[in-house]
ZASE-998633 format. One record per residue (C-alpha): x negated, y, z; residue in one letter. Coordinates in pm, whole numbers, plus 50000, padded with zeros to 5 digits. Each point is the difference from the previous one (the first is absolute). Example, Ala and Ser with C-alpha at 12.3 -4.5 7.8 and 13.67 -1.06 7.14 Angstrom:
residues 2
487704955050780a 498635034449934s 
//
This chain:
residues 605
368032044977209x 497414988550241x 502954990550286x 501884980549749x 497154981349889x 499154992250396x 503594983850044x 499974980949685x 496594986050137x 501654995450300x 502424981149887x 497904978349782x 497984987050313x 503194988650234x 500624980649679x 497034979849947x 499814996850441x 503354986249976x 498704976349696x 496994989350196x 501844995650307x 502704974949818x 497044979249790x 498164997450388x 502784986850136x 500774975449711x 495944992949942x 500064989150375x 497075024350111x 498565005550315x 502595007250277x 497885029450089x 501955024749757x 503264984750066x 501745018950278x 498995031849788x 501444987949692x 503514989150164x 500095034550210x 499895014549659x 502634980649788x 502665006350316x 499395035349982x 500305004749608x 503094976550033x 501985019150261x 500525033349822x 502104993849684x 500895028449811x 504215005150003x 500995019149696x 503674991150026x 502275028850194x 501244995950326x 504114987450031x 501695000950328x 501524961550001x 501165004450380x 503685005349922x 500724982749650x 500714963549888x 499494977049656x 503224984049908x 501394984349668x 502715016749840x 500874977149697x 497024989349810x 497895032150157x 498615009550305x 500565026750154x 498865023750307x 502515011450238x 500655017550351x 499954975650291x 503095009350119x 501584990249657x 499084964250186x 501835006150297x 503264998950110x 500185039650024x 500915009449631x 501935025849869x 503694982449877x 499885021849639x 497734977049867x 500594975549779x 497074976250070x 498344984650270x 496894985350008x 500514974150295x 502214968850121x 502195025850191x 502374983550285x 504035004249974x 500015018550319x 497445025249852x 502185005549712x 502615008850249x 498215022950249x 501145037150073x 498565024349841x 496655014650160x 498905032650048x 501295039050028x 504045004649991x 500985014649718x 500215042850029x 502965001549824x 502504970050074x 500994992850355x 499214962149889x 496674994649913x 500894992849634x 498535014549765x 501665002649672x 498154969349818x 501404978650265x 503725004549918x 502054985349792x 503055006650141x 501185033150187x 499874987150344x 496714982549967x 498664966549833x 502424972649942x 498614963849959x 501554973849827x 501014972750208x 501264962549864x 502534991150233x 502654967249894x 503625005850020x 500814983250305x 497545014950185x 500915037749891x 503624990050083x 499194990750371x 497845025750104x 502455025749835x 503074986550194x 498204992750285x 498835037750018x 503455013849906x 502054977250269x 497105001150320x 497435029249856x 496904981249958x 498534984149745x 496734976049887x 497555025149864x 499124993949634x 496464994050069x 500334969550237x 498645021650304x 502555005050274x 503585013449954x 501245038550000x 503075012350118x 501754997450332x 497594985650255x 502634990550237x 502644981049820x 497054980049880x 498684986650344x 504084998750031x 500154981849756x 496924976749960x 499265016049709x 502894979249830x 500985006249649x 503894999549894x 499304971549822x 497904980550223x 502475002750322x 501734974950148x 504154993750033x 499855009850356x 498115029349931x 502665010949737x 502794993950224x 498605024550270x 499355026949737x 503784994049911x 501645000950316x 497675035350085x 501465011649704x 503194995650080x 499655011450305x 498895034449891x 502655002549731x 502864987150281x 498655032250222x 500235024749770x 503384991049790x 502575019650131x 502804976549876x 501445023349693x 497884986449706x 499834968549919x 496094981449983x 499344986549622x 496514998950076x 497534965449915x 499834992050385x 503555007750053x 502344971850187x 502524979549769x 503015022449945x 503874986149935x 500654987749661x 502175031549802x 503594985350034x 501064991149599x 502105024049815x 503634981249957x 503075010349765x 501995001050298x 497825030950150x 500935018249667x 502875025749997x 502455001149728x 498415023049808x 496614982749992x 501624969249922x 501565013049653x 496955015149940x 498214966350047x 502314981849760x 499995024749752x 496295003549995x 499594960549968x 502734999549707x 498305027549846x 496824985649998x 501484968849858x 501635014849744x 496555017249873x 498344963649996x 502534985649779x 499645033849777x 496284991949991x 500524964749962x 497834987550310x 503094986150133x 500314960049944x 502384971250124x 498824966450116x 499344986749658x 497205030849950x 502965016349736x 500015037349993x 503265015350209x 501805027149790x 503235019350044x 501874987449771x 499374961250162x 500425023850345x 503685011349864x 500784968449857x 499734979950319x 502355023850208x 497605017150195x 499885036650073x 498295020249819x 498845032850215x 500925024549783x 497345030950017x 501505031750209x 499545029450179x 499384989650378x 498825020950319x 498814982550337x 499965016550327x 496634995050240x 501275016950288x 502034990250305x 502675020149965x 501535025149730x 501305023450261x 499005007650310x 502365004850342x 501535036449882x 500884983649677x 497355020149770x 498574984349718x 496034981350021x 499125029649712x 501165029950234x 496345017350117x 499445002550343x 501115031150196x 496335004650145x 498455004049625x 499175040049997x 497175013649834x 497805017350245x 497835023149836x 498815007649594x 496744988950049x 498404971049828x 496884977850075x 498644972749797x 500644964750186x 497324978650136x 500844962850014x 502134976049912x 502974994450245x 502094975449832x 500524976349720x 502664984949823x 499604972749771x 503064982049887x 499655003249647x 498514969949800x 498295022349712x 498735038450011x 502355025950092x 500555027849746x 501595031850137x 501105010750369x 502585027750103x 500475012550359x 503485005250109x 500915034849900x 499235028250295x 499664976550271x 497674970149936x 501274974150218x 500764973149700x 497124993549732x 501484987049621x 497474976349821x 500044984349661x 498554968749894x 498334980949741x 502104971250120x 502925013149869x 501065013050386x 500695027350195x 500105006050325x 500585027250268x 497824998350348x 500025016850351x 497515022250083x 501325019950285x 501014970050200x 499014964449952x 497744999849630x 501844972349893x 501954991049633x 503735012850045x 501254990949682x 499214979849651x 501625009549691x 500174971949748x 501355011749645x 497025008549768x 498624967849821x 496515017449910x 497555023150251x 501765032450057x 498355030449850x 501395031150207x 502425007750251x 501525027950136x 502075015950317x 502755024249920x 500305028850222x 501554988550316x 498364963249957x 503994977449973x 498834993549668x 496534989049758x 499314996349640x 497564968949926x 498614997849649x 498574964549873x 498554985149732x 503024981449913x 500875030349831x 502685007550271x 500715025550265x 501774994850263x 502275025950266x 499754979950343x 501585009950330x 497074999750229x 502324988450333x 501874973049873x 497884988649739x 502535000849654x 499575010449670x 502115026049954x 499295006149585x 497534983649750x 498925019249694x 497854983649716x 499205017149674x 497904972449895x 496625012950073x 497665004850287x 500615027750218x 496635013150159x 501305026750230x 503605004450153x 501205035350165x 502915013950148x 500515035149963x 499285021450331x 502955020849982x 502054993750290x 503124996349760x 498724984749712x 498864966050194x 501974976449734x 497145014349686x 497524975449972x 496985008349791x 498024968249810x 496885003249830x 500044969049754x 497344979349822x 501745010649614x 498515035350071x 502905015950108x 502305009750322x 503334993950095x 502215016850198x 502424979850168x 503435009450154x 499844974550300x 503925001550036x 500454985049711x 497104987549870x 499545019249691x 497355017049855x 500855030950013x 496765018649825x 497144985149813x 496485018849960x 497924987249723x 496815018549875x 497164978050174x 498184983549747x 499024972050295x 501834982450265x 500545020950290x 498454995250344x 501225032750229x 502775020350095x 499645027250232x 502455026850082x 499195034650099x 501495033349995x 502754986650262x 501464976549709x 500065027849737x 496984984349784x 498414967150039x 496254992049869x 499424963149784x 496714982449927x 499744973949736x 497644976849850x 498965024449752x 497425023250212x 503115028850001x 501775014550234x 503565016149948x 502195022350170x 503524996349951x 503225024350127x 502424975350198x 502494990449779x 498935012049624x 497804976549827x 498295030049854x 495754998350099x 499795033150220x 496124996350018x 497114979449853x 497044993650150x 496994975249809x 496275005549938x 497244975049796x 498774997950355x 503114989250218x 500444968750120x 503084979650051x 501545009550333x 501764968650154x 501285014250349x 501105038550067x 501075016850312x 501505031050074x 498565018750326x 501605006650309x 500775032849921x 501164994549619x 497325020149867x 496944978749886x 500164962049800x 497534972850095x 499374986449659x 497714958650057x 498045002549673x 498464972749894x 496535016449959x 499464993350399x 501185032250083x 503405021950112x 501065025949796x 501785029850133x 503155019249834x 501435029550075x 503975000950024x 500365038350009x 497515010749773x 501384986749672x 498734966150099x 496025012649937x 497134971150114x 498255015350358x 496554995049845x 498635010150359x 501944971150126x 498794961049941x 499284975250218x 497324971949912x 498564971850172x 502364972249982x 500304971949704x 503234995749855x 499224995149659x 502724973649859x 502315001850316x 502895020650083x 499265011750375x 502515021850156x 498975031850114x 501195019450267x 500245030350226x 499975002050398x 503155017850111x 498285033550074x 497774997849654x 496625001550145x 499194962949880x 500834984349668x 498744963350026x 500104971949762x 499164957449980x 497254989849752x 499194967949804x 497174995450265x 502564994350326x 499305035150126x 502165028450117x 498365030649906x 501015034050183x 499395032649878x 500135036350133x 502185023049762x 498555025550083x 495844994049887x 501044968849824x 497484977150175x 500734967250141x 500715002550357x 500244965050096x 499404963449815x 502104970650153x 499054961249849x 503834990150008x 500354972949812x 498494969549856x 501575007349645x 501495033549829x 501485024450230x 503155004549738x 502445022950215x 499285022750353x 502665023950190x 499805019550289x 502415000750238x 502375026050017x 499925004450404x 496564993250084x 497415017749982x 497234975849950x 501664965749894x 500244986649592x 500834971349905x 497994981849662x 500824971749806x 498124976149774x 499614971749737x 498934974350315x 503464999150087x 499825022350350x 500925030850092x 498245019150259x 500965027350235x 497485024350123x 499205026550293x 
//
């Protein structure tokens, strides 16, 4: 108690010195006691008491943020910041913005980059404004001479030499002689390495001969009928359309056409031959196949590419048939009302036109040694041509559609002619006479297929109605019917190679397989998916040894599939439109031929 009492005392005293000391030095006493009284005041002065606690300021900085200050890092100031964030608290400089990235490499990325920094795969992409004109310079420029202005302004990339070659000269920017020079070393190049066979179509190319006209008096005979009858033809459709007018703007009809005198072209069965010559210089006939057409081995591949085209119909092309067993001649029917026979062992070009139909043509078919074909149209006529010299040998009509025309395959029974008709029913016709012989009604739709099997004995029909029936050749007496709540109609049916299996197209996108030994029983362990068909009769088909059965889709595509683990084996994009019909060619191995709604037909290996 005593010590406390001694401080407080203590205290008290400095107190009332420091009072007297202040009142001396305002009182103005003696300058004896002044030097004492100063030493003092400095003394007391000089040692503060700090209560607040000690901050390190040595590394920080006050900036406004806003409305608020706020302390920061220095090197938040600088221009060493980290590029995440999404402030900075200083007036940084566009080429700070645009420095590399400081510090470490990355562990992980070969780079640098770390993941934040990407927002592409390859790295950061910046946007860059560029004008039209300019990106179209720099771009041609670094296709045609391989360097280029870089986006930035800062120099150019590319090839270093071509641009001291060329002064670093854009396409656009150089001069007429400077094009001229670039021309004639371009021709120069191309003149050394032509080898004379092909001819040069390309944009620095020389000025070629104008194509000598096409004359009447370069036509043969044959090409000249065909010329006038085409021209009267289509005349004769304008006036039936009425877009046919005189000089006064009157409609032209055929009466007026009769009345004045003139001819009238009178609509006919015509044929026009394409080739040079009808027989060649041992007097055999431009159908005969070739002596060298064997078939080499039983062993199929699927083809590849596209070898050839032909394209000489106007509209789609329905159906195709090869020649029978040898291939050399390819059948086609039209939309345009036309068919016509092509090469395809010698020159691929259009032998022969056959003009008789006046709506597309629907099928056609070969008989067994290929004289003769059957064409079905939607004129409601079907037709017996000779397939050398191009006449109609008989027309049948019955007054409705016929869908599907075949001959019987018995060697002595070529003059039966099977029809499946639109009235749900099919004829038989005697082709001799041109009766029908037979008629086989119990379809409750029109009919789309007939298929023969059992070496003529029995012959399979689809219709319209999601059925299929088997008939005994001959009795019109349903041997076998086959329909389910599930099936499908079943536009296009072929028989395989060997007779014993039918390649039903259903409509469901799939192909349904039939049994022709077995009482006619659905394989349920054979269907083949994939393809989309659904609305479109595509022909489906076998390779000659049966290890593929292929078939066109809506889509273009030729799909290929193995028979025996009924996966697709190959996918071709064929066409532009539907792939309606396919064969494969009875000689070799690896070539079929498709056909389409865009009017082409191509051949394949």
């Amino acid at each position: 108690g005593s010590l406390e009492e001694g401080r407080s005392w203590a205290a008290m005293d400095l107190l009332a010195q420091y009072s007297d000391g202040s009142g001396g030095v305002g009182d103005g006493s003696d300058g004896g006691d002044d030097d004492a009284t100063t030493t003092t005041m400095t003394a007391i002065s000089a040692a503060p008491k700090d209560i607040a606690p000690y901050v390190n300021t040595a590394c920080l900085a006050l900036v406004t943020d806003g409305g608020e200050q706020r302390v920061i890092n220095v090197a938040d100031t600088k221009n060493l910041h980290d590029p995440t964030r999404k402030k900075i608290y200083y007036n940084v400089k566009y080429d700070d913005l645009h420095e590399p990235l400081a510090g470490p490499a990355h562990p992980f990325r070969g780079d640098g980059k770390a993941r934040g920094m990407r927002n592409h795969a390859t790295g950061h992409v910046e946007t860059a404004y560029v004008d039209r004109f300019t990106f179209d310079e720099q771009y041609a420029t670094f296709q045609a001479h391989g360097y280029g202005a870089e986006p930035s302004g800062n120099g150019f990339v590319g090839n270093v030499e071509a641009l001291a070659e060329n002064g670093a000269d854009t396409v656009f920017s150089m001069n007429n002689a400077k094009r001229r020079k670039v021309r004639e070393m371009v021709l120069a190049e191309v003149a050394a390495e032509d080898d004379g066979e092909r001819p040069d179509f390309s944009a620095w190319a020389p000025s070629r001969d104008a194509i000598k006209p096409l004359t009447t008096g370069d036509l043969t005979e044959e090409q000249k009928e065909f010329v006038t009858w085409h021209a009267a033809r289509r005349e004769a459709n304008m006036r039936a359309k009425g877009k046919l007018r005189d000089a006064d703007g009157k409609k032209i009809t055929d009466a007026m056409v009769g009345a004045e005198g003139e001819e009238v072209v009178a609509k006919g069965d015509r044929s026009f031959f394409h080739g040079k010559e009808q027989k060649n210089y041992i007097g055999e006939s431009w159908i005969a196949p070739p002596k060298d057409r064997k078939k080499e081995n039983d062993h199929t591949y699927v083809p590849k590419r596209c070898i050839h085209t032909w394209s000489g119909h106007t509209k789609g092309v329905q159906a195709i048939r090869f020649f029978p067993n040898y291939g050399h001649l390819i059948l086609s029917a039209g939309l345009d009302s036309k068919i016509k026979i092509w090469d395809v062992h010698n020159s691929g070009k259009c032998m022969r036109t056959y003009l008789g139909h006046e709506k597309a043509i629907k099928d056609i078919q070969f008989n067994n040694d290929g004289s003769r074909f059957i064409s079905s149209s939607w004129d409601k006529k079907i037709k017996l041509w000779d397939t050398e010299t191009g006449q109609v040998i008989t027309t049948l009509t019955s007054g409705k559609i016929a869908y599907a025309v075949r001959t019987h395959p018995a060697e002595g029974q070529q003059n039966i002619l099977m029809a499946a008709q639109s009235d749900k029913k099919i004829l038989q016709y005697d082709l001799n006479t041109g009766d029908v012989v037979q008629e086989y009604d119990q379809h409750l739709g029109a009919v789309n297929t007939i298929t023969f099997c059992d070496e003529g004995n029995r012959f399979v029909t689809s219709s319209d109605d999601k059925s299929i029936r088997v008939w005994e050749f001959g009795i019109p007496v349903v041997m076998k019917y086959i329909a389910d709540p599930t099936m499908h109609s079943m536009p296009a049916v072929t028989a395989s190679p060997n007779g014993t299996w039918l390649a039903c197209q259903s409509l469901d996108n799939q192909i349904m397989i039939y049994s022709t030994k077995d009482k006619f029983r659905l394989n349920k362990k054979k269907r083949f998916t994939g393809h989309q068909n659904a609305g479109y009769a595509c022909q489906v088909n076998f390779s000659p040894d049966g290890r593929f059965i292929f078939s066109g889709d809506s889509e273009g595509k030729v799909h290929f599939w193995d028979w025996k683990s009924q996966k697709i084996f190959k996918t071709i994009q064929a066409h532009d439109k539907v792939v309606i019909g396919c064969e494969w060619h009875p000689l070799e191995q690896s070539k079929v031929a498709t056909c389409s709604w865009d009017g082409t037909i191509k051949y394949w290996d």
